[in-house]
C-alpha positions in Angstrom: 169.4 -6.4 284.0 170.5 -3.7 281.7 170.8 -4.0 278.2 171.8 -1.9 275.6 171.8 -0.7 272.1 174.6 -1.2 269.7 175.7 2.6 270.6 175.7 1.8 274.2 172.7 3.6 275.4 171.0 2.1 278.1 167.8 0.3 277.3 164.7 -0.8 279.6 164.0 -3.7 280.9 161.9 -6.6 279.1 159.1 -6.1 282.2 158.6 -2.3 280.6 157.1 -3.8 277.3 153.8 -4.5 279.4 153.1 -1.2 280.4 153.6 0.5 277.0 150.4 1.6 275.0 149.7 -0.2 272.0 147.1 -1.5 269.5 143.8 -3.5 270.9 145.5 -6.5 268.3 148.7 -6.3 269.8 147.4 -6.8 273.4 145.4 -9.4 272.6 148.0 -11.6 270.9 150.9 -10.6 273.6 149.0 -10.7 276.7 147.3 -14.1 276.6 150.3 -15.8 275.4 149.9 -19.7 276.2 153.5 -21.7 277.1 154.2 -24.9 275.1 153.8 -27.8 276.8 157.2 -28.5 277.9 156.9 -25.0 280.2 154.8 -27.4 282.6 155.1 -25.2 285.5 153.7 -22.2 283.9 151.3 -20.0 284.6 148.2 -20.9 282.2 148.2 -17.5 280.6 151.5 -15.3 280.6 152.3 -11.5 278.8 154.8 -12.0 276.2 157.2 -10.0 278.7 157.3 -13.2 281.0 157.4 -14.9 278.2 160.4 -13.6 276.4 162.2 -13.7 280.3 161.7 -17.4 280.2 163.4 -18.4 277.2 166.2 -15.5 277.9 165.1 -13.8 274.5 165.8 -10.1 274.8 164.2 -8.7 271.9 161.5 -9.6 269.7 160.5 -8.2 266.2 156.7 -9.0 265.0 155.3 -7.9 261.9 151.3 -8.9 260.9 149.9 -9.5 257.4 146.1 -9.0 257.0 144.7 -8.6 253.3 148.2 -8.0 251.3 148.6 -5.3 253.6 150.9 -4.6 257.1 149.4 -4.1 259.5 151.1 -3.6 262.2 154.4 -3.5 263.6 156.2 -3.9 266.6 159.7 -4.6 268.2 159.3 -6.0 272.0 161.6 -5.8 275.1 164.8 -4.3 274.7 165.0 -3.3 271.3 161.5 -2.0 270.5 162.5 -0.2 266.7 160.5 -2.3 264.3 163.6 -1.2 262.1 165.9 -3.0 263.9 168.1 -5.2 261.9 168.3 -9.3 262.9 170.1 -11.8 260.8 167.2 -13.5 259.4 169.0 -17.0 259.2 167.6 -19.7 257.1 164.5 -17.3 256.2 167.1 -16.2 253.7 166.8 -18.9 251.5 163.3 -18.1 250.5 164.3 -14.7 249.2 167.4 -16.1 247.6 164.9 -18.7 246.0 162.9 -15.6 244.7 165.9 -13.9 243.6 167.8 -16.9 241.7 164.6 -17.5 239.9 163.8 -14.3 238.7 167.8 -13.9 237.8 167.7 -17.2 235.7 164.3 -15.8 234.0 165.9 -12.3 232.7 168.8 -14.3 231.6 167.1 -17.1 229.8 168.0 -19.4 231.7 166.3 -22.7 232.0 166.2 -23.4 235.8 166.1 -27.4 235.1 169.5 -26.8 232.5 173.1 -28.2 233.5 174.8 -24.9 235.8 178.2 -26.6 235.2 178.9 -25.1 231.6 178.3 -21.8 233.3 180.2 -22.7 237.0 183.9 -21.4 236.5 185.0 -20.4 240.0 184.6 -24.3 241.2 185.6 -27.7 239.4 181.6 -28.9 239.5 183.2 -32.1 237.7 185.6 -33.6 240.4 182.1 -34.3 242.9 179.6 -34.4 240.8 177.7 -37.4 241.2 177.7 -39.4 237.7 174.6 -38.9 235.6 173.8 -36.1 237.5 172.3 -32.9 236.6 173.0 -30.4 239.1 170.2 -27.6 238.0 169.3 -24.4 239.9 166.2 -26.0 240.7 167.1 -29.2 241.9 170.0 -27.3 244.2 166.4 -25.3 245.8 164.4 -27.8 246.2 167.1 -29.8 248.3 167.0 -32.7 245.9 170.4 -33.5 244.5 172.1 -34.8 248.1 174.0 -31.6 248.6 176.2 -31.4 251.8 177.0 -30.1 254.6 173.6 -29.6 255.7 174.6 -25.8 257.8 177.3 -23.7 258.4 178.2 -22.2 262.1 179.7 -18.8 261.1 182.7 -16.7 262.1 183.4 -14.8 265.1 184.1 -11.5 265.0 187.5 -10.5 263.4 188.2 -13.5 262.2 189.1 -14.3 258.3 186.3 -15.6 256.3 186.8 -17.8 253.0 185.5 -16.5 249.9 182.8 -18.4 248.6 184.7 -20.5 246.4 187.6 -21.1 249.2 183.9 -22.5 251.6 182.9 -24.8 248.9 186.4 -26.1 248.5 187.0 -27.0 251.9 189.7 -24.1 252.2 192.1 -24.2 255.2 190.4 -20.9 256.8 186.8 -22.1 256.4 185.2 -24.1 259.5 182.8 -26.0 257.6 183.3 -29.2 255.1 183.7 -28.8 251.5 180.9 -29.4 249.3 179.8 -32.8 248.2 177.0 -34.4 246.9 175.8 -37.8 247.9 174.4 -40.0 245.2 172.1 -41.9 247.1 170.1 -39.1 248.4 170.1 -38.2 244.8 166.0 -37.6 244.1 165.1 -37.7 247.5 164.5 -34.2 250.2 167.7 -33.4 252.4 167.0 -29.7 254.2 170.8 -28.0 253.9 172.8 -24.9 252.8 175.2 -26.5 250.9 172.7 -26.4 247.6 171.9 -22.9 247.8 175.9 -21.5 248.6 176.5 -23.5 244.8 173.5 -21.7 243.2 175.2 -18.7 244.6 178.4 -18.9 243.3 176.8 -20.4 240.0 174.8 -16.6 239.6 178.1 -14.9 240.5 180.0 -16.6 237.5 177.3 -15.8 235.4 176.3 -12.0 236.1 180.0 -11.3 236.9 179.2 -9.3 240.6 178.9 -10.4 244.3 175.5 -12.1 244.9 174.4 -9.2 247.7 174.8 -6.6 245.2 172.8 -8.1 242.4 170.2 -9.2 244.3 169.6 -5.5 246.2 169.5 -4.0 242.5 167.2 -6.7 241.5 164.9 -8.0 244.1 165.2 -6.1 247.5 165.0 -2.6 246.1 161.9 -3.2 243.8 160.0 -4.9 246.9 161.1 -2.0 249.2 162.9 -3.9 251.3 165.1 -0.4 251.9 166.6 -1.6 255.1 167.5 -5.5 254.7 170.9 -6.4 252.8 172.7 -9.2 251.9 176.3 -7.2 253.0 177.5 -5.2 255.9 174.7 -4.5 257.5 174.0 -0.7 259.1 172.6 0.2 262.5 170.3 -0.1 264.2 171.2 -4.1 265.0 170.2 -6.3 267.4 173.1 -8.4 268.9 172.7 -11.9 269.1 172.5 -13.6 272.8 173.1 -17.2 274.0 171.4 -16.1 277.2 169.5 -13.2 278.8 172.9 -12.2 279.8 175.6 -13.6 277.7 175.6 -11.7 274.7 177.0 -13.5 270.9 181.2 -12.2 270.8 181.2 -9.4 268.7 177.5 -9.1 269.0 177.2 -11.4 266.1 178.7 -13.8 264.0 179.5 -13.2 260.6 178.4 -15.6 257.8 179.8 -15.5 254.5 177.1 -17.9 252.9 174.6 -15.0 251.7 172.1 -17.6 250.0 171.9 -20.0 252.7 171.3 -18.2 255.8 173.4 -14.4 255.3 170.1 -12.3 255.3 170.6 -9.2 257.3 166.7 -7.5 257.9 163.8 -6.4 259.4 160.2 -7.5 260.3 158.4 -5.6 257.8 160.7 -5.7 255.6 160.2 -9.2 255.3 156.8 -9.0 255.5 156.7 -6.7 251.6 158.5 -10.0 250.6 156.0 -12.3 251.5 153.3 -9.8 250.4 154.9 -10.0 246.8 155.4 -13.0 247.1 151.5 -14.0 247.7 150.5 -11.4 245.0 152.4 -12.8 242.5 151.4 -16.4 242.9 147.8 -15.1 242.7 148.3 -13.3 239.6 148.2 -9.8 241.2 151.0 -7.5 240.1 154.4 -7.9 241.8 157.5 -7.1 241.6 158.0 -10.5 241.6 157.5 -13.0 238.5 154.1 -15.1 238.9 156.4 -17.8 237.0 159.1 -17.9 240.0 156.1 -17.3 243.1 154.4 -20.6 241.5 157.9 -23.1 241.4 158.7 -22.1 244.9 155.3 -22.8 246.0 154.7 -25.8 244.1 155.5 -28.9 245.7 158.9 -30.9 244.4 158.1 -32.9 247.7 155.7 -33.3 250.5 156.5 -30.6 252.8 158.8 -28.5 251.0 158.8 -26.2 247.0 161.5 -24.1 246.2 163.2 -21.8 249.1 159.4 -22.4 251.1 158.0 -25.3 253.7 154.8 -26.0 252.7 151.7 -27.6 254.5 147.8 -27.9 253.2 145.2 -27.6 256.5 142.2 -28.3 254.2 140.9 -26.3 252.5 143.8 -23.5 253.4 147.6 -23.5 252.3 150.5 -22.5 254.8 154.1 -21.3 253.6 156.1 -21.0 256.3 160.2 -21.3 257.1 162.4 -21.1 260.3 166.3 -20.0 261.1 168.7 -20.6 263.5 172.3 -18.7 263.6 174.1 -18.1 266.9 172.0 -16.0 268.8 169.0 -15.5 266.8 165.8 -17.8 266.2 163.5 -16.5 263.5 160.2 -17.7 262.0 157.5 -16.8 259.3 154.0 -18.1 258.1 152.2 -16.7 255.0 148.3 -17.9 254.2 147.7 -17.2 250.8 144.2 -17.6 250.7 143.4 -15.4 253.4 146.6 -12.9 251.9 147.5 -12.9 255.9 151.4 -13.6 257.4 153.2 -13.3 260.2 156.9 -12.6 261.0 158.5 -13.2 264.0 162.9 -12.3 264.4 164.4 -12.8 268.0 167.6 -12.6 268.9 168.0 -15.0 271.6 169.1 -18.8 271.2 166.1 -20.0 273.0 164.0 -17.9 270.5 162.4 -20.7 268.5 160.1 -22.2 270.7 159.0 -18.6 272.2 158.4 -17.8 267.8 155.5 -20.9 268.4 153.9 -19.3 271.2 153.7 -16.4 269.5 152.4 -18.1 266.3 149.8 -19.3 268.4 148.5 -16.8 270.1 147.8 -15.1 266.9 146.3 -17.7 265.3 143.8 -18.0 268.0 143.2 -14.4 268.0 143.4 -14.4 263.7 141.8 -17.7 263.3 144.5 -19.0 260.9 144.9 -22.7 260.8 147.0 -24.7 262.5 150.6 -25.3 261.6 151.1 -28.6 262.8 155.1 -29.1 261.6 157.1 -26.1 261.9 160.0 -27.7 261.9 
């Protein structure tokens, strides 16, 4: 098979990855990958080549943390720029976590405050459960029963709602409007729905498009020169259902930024998780210690604001996984070791490939376990 590139240049095959010279660390972790269990006829020990072949994945982006510093760096199979843009899926609610918090903190905003006296693009009031206060940080933390729980996107050349029209349930948007159920009111429900209000919400109130606010105020300071919340520039990696059935369009377009509309790269996502471990610490950051502690705190067992969270005693894992039509991505971050990992593939069988990768360098690291990635 022959891929290629969004220019149309042709582009090796996935088997060429093995032959390639790279870092000790990087053969290590890529050629002694184990499968999962459910890949029961399997070789013990496969290359990440055979690997990404298997689950029909045909490019993978890895970026290592060690210290507070990157590493290294490497795209794999048939996309092999490290700058390669993927959509980063629900990984984007993390940075729009960071970004909302921050927002509501040079504002002087209280991020437990009522967001309805400041909501004018939506009528909060008509579903707003009664007694309710729908707060920015209730709407991160998944706590106020906010629905639907994902969105599936837009093909290519198709019309896309506004914001407002998607909340409302507009005739050209595919997903329900929002609503918010009062008896899961208090209580964890994983979704988008929260976050695309809290969008809208810091729309109304600084008076420009999310994507542009947030490159100004978050993803320029952290150097995150290549990722964007907008129309995304090339070099892009297209989306596949299949080793050979590429995403119509080469991807589909999703107008809910917050929520899962992340356009970026490996390492650029890696500087966020850096700031966002330096700033939790104390250490300078372009990110607030204030908004690094709320999302890492726990508002309930497994989950803080924008980041999964799990203790393997004595260490701390933040991690988060995405999923939008044709790429699976995955990140962990151990702040007491200031170590991470990010791992973007655009295939739809790329999440449980992002586990064998995880483990392979964990073994070879000696991070803990994460034992629910999910």
């Amino acid at each position: 098979m022959i891929l290629r590139s969004v220019t149309g240049a042709p582009l090796l095959a996935l088997a060429l990855i093995a032959g390639c010279a790279f870092g000790p660390e990087q053969r290590a972790i890529t050629a002694n990958m184990i499968p999962a269990s459910d890949s029961a006829t399997a070789a013990p020990v496969q290359t990440l080549a055979e690997r990404q072949a298997f689950y029909g994945v045909p490019s993978v982006s890895i970026t290592v943390v060690r210290n507070g510093a990157i590493a290294w760096s490497r795209g794999f199979g048939a996309d092999r720029n490290p700058r390669m843009l993927f959509q980063a899926a629900s990984l984007s609610r993390s940075v729009a976590a960071a970004g909302l918090l921050d927002f509501a903190a040079r504002r002087g905003i209280d991020p437990e405050a009522e967001i309805g006296p400041s909501l004018h693009s939506f009528e909060l009031a008509k579903i707003r459960p009664a007694g309710v206060v729908v707060s920015l940080d209730g709407l991160l933390a998944h706590k106020l029963g906010a629905a639907p729980a994902g969105y599936p996107g837009y093909d290519m050349g198709n019309l896309v709602p506004t914001l407002a029209e998607l909340l409302a349930g507009a005739p050209r948007a595919n997903s329900p409007p929002l609503t918010f159920d009062p008896a899961k009111v208090g209580s964890f429900n994983y979704g988008g729905a929260g976050y695309e209000l809290a969008e809208l919400w810091s729309e109304d109130v600084s008076g420009e498009p999310f994507g542009v606010w947030m490159e100004r105020e978050l993803l320029r300071p952290l150097h995150m020169n290549d990722s964007t919340f907008g129309e995304p520039r090339v070099p892009i990696a297209h989306g596949y259902w299949s080793a050979d059935e590429e995403v119509e369009g080469g991807w589909r377009t999703y107008p809910e930024k917050a929520a899962t509309g992340l356009w970026t790269t490996s390492p650029d996502f890696a500087r966020f998780l850096i700031a966002l471990m330096d700033a939790e610490s104390g250490r300078p950051s372009p990110l607030s210690s204030r908004a690094a502690r709320m999302m890492t705190a726990r508002t309930s067992p497994n989950y803080g604001l924008g980041v999964s969270l799990q203790t393997a005693d004595p260490e701390r894992i933040w991690f988060s996984n995405g999923g939008n039509a044709g790429y699976k991505t995955f990140y962990a971050a151990f702040p007491d070791r200031r170590d991470a990992i990010v791992i973007l593939t655009n295939g739809e069988g790329g999440y449980p490939l992002t586990q064998e990768i995880l483990a392979s360098a964990s073994k070879h690291y000696g991070w803990p376990s994460l034992t629910n990635a999910r």
